[in-house]
N, CA, C and O atoms as a GROMACS GRO file, in nm:
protein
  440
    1UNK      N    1  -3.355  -6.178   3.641
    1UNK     CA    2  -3.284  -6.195   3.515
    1UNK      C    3  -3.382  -6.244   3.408
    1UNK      O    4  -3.482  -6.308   3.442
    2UNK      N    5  -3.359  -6.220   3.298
    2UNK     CA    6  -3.424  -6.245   3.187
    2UNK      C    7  -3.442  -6.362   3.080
    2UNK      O    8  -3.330  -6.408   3.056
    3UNK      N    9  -3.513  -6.409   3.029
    3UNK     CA   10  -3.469  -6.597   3.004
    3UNK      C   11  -3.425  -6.510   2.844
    3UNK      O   12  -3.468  -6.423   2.769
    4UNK      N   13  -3.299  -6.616   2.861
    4UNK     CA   14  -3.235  -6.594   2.716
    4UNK      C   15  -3.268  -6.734   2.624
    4UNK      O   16  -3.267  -6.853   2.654
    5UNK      N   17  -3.290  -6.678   2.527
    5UNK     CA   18  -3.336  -6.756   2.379
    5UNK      C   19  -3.188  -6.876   2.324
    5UNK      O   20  -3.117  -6.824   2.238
    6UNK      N   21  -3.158  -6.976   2.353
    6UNK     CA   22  -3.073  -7.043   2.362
    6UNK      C   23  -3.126  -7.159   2.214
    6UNK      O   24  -3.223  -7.234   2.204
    7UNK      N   25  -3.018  -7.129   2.122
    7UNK     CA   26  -3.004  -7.238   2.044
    7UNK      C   27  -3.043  -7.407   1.994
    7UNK      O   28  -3.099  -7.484   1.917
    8UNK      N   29  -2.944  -7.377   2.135
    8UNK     CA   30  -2.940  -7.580   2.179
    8UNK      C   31  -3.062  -7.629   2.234
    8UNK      O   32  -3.162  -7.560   2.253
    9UNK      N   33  -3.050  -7.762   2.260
    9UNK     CA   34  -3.145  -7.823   2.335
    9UNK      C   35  -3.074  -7.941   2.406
    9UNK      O   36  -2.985  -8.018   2.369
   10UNK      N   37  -3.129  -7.931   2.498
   10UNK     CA   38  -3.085  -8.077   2.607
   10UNK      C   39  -3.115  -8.207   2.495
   10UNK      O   40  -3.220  -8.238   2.440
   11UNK      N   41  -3.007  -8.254   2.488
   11UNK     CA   42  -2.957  -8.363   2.396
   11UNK      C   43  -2.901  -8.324   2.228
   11UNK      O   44  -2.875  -8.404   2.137
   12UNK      N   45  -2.898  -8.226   2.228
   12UNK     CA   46  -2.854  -8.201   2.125
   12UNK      C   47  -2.664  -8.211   2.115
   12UNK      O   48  -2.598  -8.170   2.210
   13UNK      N   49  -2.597  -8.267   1.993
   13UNK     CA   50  -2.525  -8.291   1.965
   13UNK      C   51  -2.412  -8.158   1.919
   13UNK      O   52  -2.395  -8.139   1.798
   14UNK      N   53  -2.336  -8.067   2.026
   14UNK     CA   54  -2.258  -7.943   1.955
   14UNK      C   55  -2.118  -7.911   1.954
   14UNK      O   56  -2.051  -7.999   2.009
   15UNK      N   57  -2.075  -7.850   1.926
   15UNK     CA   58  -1.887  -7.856   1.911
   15UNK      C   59  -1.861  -7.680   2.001
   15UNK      O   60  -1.939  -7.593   2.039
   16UNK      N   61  -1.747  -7.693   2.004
   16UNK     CA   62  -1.714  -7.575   2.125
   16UNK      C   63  -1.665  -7.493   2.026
   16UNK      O   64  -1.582  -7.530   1.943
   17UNK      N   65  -1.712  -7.388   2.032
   17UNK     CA   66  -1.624  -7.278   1.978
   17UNK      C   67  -1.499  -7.189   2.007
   17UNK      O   68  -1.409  -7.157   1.930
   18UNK      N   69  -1.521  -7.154   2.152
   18UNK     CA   70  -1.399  -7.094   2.160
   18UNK      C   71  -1.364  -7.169   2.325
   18UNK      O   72  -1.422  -7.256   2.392
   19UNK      N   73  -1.262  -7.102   2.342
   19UNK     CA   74  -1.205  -7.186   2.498
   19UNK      C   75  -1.080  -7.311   2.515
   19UNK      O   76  -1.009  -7.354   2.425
   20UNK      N   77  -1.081  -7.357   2.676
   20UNK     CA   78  -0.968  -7.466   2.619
   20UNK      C   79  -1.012  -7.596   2.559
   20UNK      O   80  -0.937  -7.677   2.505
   21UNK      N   81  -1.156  -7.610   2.575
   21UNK     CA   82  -1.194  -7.716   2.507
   21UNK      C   83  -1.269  -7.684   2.384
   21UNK      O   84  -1.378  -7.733   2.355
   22UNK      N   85  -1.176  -7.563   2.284
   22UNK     CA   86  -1.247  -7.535   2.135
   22UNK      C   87  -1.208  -7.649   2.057
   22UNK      O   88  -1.102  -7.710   2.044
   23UNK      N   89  -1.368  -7.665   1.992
   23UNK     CA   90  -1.284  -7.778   1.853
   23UNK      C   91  -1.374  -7.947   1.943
   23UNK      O   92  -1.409  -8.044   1.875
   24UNK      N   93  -1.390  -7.942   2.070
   24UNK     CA   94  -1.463  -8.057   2.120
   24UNK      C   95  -1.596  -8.104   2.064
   24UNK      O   96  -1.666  -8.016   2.012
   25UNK      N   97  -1.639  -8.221   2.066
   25UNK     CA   98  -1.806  -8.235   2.047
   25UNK      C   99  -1.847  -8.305   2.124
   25UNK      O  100  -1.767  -8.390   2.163
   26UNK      N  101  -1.975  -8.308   2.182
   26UNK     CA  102  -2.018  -8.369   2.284
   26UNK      C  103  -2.206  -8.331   2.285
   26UNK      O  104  -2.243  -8.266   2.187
   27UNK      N  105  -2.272  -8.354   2.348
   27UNK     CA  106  -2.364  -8.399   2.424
   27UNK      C  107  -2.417  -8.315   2.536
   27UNK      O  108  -2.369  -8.318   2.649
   28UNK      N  109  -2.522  -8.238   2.497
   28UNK     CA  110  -2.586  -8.104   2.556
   28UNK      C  111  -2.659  -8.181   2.646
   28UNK      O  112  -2.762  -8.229   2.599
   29UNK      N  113  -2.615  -8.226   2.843
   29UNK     CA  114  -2.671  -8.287   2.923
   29UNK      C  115  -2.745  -8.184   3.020
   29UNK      O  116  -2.803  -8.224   3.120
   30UNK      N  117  -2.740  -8.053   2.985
   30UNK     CA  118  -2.846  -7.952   3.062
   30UNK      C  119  -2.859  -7.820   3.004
   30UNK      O  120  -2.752  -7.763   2.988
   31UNK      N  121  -2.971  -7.752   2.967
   31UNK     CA  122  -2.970  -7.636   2.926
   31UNK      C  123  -3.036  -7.571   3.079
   31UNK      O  124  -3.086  -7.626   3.176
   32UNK      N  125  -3.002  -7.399   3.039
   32UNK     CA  126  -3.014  -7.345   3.133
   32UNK      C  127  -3.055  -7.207   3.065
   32UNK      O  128  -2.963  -7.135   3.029
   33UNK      N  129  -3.172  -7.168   3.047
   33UNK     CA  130  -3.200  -7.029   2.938
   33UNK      C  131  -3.229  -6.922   3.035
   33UNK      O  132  -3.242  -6.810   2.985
   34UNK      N  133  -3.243  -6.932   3.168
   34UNK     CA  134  -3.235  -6.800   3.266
   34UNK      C  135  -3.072  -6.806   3.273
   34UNK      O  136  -3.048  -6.749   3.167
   35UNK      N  137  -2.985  -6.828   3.311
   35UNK     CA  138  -2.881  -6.796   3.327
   35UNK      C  139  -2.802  -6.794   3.179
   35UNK      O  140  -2.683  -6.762   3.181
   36UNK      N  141  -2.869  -6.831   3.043
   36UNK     CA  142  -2.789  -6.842   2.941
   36UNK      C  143  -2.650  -6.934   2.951
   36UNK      O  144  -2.537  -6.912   2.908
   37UNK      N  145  -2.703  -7.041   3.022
   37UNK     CA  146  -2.605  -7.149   2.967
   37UNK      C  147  -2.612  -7.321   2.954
   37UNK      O  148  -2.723  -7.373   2.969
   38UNK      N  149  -2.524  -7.386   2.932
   38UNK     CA  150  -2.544  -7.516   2.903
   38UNK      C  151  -2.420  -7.624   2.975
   38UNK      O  152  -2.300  -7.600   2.991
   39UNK      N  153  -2.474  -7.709   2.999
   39UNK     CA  154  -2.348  -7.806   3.036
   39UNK      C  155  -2.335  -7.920   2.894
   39UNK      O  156  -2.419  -8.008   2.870
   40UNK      N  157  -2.226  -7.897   2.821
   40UNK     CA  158  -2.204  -8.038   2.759
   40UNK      C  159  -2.118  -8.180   2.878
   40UNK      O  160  -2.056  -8.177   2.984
   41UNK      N  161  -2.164  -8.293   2.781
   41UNK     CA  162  -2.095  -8.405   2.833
   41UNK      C  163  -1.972  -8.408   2.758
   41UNK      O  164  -1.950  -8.403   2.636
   42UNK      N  165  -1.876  -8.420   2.886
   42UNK     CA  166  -1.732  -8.433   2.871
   42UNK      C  167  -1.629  -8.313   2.836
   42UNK      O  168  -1.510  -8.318   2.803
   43UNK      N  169  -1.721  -8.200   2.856
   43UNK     CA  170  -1.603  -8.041   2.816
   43UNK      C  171  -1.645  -7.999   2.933
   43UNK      O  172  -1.740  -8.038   3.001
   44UNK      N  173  -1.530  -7.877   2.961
   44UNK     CA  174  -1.523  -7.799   3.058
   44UNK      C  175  -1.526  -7.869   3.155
   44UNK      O  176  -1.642  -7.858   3.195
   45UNK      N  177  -1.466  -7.944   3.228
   45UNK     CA  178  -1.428  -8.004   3.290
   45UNK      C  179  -1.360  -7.931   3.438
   45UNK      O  180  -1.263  -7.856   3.433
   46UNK      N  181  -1.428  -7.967   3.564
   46UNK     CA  182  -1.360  -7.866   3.691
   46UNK      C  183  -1.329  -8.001   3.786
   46UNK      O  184  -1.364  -8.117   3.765
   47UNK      N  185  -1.276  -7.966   3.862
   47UNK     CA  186  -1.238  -8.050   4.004
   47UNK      C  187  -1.259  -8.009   4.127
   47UNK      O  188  -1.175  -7.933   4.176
   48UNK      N  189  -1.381  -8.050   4.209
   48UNK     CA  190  -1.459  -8.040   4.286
   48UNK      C  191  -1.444  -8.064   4.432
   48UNK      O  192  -1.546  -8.105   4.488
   49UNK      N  193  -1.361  -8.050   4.490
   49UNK     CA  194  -1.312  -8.067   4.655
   49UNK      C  195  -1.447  -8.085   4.744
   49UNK      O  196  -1.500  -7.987   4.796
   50UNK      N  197  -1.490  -8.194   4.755
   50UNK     CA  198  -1.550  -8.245   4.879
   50UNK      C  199  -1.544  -8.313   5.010
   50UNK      O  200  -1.456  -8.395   5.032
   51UNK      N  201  -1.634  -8.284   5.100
   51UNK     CA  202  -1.592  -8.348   5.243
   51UNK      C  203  -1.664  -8.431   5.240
   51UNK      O  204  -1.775  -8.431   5.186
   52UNK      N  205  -1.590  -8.553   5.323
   52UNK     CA  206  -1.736  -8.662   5.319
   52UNK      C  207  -1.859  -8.665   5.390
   52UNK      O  208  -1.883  -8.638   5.508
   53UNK      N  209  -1.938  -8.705   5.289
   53UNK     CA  210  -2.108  -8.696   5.300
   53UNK      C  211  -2.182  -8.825   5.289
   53UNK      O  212  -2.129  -8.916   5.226
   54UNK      N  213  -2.297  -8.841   5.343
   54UNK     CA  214  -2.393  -8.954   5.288
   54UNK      C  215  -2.350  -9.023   5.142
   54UNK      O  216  -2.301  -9.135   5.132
   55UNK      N  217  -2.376  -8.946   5.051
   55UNK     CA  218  -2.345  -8.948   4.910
   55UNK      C  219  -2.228  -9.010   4.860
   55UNK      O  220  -2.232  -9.114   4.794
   56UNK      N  221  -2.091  -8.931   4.900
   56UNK     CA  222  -2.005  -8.997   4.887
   56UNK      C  223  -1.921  -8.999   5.044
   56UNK      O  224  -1.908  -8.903   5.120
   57UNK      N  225  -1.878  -9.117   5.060
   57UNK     CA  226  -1.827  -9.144   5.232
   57UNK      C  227  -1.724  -9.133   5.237
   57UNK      O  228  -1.665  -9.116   5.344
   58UNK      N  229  -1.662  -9.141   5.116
   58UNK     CA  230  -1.485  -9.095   5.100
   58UNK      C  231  -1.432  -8.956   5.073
   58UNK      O  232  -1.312  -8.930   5.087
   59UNK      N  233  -1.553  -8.837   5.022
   59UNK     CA  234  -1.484  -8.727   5.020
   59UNK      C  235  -1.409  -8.780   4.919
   59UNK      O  236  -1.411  -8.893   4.871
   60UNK      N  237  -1.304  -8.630   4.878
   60UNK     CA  238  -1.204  -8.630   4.775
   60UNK      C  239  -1.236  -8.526   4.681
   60UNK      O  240  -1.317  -8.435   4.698
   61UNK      N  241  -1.150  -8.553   4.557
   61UNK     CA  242  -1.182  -8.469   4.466
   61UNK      C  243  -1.264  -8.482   4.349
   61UNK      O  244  -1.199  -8.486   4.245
   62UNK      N  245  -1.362  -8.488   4.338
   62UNK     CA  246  -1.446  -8.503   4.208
   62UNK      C  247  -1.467  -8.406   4.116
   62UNK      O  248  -1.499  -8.291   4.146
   63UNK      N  249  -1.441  -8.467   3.948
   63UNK     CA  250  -1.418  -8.445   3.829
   63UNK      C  251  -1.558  -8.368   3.780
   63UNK      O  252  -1.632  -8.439   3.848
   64UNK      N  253  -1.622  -8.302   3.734
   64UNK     CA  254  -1.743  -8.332   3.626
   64UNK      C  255  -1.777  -8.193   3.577
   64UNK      O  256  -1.714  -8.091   3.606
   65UNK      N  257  -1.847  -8.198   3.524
   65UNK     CA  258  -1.884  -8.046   3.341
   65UNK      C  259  -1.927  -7.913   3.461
   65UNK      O  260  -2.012  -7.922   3.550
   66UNK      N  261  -1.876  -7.842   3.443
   66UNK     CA  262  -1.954  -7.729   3.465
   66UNK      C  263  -2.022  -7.621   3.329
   66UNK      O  264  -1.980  -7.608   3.214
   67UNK      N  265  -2.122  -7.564   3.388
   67UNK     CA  266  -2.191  -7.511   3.277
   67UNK      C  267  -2.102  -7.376   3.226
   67UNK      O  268  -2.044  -7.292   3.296
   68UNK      N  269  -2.112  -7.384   3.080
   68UNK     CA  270  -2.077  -7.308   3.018
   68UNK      C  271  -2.141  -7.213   2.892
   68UNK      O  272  -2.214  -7.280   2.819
   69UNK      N  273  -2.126  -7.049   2.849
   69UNK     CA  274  -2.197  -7.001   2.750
   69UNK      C  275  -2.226  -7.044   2.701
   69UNK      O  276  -2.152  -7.131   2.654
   70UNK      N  277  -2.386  -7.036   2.647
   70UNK     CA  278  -2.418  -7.135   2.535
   70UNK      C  279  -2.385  -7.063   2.383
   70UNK      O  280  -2.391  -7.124   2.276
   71UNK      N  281  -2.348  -6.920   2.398
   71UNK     CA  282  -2.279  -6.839   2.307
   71UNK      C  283  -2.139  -6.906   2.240
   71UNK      O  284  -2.085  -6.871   2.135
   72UNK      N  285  -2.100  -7.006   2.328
   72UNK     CA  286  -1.985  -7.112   2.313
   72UNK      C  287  -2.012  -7.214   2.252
   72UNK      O  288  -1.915  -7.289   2.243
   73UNK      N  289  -2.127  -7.261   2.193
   73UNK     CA  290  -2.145  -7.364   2.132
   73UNK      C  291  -2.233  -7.323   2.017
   73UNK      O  292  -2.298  -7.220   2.001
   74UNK      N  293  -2.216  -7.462   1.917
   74UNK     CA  294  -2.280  -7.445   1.817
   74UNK      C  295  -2.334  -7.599   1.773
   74UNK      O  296  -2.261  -7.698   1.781
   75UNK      N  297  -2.497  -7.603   1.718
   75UNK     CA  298  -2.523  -7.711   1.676
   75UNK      C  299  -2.481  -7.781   1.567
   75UNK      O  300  -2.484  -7.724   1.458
   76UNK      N  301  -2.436  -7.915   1.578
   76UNK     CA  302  -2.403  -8.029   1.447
   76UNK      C  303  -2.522  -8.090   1.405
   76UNK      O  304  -2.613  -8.147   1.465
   77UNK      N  305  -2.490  -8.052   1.238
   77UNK     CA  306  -2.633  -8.114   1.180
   77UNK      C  307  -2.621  -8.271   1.205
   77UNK      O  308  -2.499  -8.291   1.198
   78UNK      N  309  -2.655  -8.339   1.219
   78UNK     CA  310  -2.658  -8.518   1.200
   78UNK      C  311  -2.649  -8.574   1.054
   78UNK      O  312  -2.584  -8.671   1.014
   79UNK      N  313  -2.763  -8.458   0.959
   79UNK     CA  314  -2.694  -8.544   0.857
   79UNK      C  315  -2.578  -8.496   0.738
   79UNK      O  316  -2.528  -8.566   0.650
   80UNK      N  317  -2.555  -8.357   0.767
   80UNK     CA  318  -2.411  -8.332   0.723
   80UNK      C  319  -2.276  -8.296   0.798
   80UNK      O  320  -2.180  -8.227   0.763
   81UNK      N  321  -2.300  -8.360   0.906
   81UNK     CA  322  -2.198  -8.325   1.065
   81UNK      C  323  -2.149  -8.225   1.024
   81UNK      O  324  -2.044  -8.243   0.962
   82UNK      N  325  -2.187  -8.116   1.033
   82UNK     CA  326  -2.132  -8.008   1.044
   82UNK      C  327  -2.196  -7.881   1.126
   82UNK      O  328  -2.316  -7.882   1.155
   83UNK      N  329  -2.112  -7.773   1.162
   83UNK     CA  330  -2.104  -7.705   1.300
   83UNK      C  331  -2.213  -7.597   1.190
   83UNK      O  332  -2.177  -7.547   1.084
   84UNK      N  333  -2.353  -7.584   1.255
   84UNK     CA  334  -2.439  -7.480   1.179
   84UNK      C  335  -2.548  -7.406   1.284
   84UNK      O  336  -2.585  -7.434   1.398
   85UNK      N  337  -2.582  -7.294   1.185
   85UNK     CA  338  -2.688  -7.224   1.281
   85UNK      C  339  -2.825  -7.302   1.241
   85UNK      O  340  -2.846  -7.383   1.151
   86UNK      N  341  -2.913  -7.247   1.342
   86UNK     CA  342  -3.011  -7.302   1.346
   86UNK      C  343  -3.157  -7.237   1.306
   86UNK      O  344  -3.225  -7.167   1.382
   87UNK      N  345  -3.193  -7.279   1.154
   87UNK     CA  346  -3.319  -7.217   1.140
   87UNK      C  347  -3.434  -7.313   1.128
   87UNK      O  348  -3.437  -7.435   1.114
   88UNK      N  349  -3.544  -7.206   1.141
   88UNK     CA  350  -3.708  -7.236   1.199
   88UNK      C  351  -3.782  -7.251   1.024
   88UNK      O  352  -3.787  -7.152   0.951
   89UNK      N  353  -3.831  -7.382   0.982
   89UNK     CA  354  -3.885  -7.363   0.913
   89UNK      C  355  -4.024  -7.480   0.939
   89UNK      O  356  -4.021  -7.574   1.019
   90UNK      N  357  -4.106  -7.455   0.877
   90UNK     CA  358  -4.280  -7.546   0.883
   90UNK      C  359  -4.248  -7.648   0.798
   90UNK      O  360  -4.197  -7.624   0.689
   91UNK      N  361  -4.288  -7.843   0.864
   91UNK     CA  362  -4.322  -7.873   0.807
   91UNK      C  363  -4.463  -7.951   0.843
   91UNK      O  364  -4.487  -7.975   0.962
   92UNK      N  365  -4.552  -7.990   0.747
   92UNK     CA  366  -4.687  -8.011   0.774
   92UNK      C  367  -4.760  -7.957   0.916
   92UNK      O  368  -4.829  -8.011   1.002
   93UNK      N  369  -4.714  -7.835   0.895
   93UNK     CA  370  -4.766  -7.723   0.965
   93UNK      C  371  -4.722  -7.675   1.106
   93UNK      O  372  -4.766  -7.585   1.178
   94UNK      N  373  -4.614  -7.773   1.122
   94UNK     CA  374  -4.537  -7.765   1.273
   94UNK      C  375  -4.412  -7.655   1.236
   94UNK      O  376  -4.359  -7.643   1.126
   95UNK      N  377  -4.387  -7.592   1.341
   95UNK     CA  378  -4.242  -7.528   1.345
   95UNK      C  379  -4.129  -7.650   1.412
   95UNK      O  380  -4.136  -7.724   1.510
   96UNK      N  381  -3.998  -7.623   1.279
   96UNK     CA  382  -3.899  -7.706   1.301
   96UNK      C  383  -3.793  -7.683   1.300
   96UNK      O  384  -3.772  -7.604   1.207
   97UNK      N  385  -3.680  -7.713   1.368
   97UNK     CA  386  -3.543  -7.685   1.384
   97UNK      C  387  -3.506  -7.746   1.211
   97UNK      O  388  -3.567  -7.835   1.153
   98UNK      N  389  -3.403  -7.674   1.162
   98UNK     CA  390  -3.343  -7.701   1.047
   98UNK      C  391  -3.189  -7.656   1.040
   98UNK      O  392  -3.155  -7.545   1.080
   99UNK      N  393  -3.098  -7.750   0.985
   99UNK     CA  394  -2.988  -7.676   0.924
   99UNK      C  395  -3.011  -7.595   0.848
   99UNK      O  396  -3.098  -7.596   0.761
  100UNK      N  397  -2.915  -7.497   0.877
  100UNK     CA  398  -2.911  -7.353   0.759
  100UNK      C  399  -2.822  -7.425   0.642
  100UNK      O  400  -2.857  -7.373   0.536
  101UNK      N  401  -2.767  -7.477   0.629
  101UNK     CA  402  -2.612  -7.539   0.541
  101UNK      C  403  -2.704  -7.595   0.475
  101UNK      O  404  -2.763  -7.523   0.396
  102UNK      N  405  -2.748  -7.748   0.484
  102UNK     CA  406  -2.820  -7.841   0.417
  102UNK      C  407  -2.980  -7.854   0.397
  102UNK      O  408  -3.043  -7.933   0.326
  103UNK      N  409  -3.021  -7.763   0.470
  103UNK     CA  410  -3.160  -7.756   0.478
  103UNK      C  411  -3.252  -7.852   0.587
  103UNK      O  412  -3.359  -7.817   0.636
  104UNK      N  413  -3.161  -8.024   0.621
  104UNK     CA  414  -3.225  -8.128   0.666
  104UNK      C  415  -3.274  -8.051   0.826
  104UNK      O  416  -3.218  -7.972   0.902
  105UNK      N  417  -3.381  -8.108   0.828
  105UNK     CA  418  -3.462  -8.084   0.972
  105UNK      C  419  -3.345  -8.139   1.100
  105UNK      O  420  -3.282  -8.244   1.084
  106UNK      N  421  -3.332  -8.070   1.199
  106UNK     CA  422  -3.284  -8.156   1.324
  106UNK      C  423  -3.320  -8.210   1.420
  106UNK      O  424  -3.267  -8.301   1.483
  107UNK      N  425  -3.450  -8.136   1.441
  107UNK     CA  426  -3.538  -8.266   1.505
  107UNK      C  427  -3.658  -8.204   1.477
  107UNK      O  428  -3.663  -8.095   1.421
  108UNK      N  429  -3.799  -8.294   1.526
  108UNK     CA  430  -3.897  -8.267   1.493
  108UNK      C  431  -4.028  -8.275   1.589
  108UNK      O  432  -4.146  -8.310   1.578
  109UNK      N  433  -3.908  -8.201   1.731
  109UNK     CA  434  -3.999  -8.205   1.885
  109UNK      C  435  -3.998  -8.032   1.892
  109UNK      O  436  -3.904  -7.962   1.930
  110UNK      N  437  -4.129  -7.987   1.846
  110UNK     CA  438  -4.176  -7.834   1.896
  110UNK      C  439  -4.260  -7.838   1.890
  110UNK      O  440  -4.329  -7.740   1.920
   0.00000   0.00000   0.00000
């Protein structure tokens, strides 16, 4: 499979677009650009049937994110919270993530 060109970044701050958790924001805790996807913190949410293990000795059912399209999310600028795409512009000679809306940089790790 082919690595897909993914938006986000692990820690980045994005809102859900479509699904049952559209309209959420949360906390990009894994990207995944060969499979084209992402896990946020606290959406998409599954319930996990386990037997007991080392790990956990009680078994049961455990809660937690499964990964989802990253075609499903979209980045929030920080400094105009709002749901935007993401463009590449130079500053002092580095390439940088930028809001398209406001122009402000979103971060300044590339």
């Amino acid at each position: 499979m082919s690595l897909v060109k993914l938006n986000v970044k692990k820690g980045d701050t994005v809102v859900v677009l479509s699904g049952k958790d559209k309209g959420k924001q949360g906390k990009v805790i894994a990207a995944m650009p060969k499979k084209g996807k992402v896990v946020v913190e606290g959406v998409n949410k599954v319930k996990r049937h386990t037997k007991p293990n080392q790990k956990a000795p009680q078994g049961g059912i455990l809660v937690k994110e499964a990964p989802m399209h990253a075609c499903k999310v979209m980045v929030v600028c920080p400094a105009c919270k709002k749901a935007t795409r993401v463009a590449h512009k130079e500053v002092n000679g580095k390439m940088v993530r930028a809001c398209k809306k406001c122009g402000e940089v979103i971060d300044q790790t590339k």
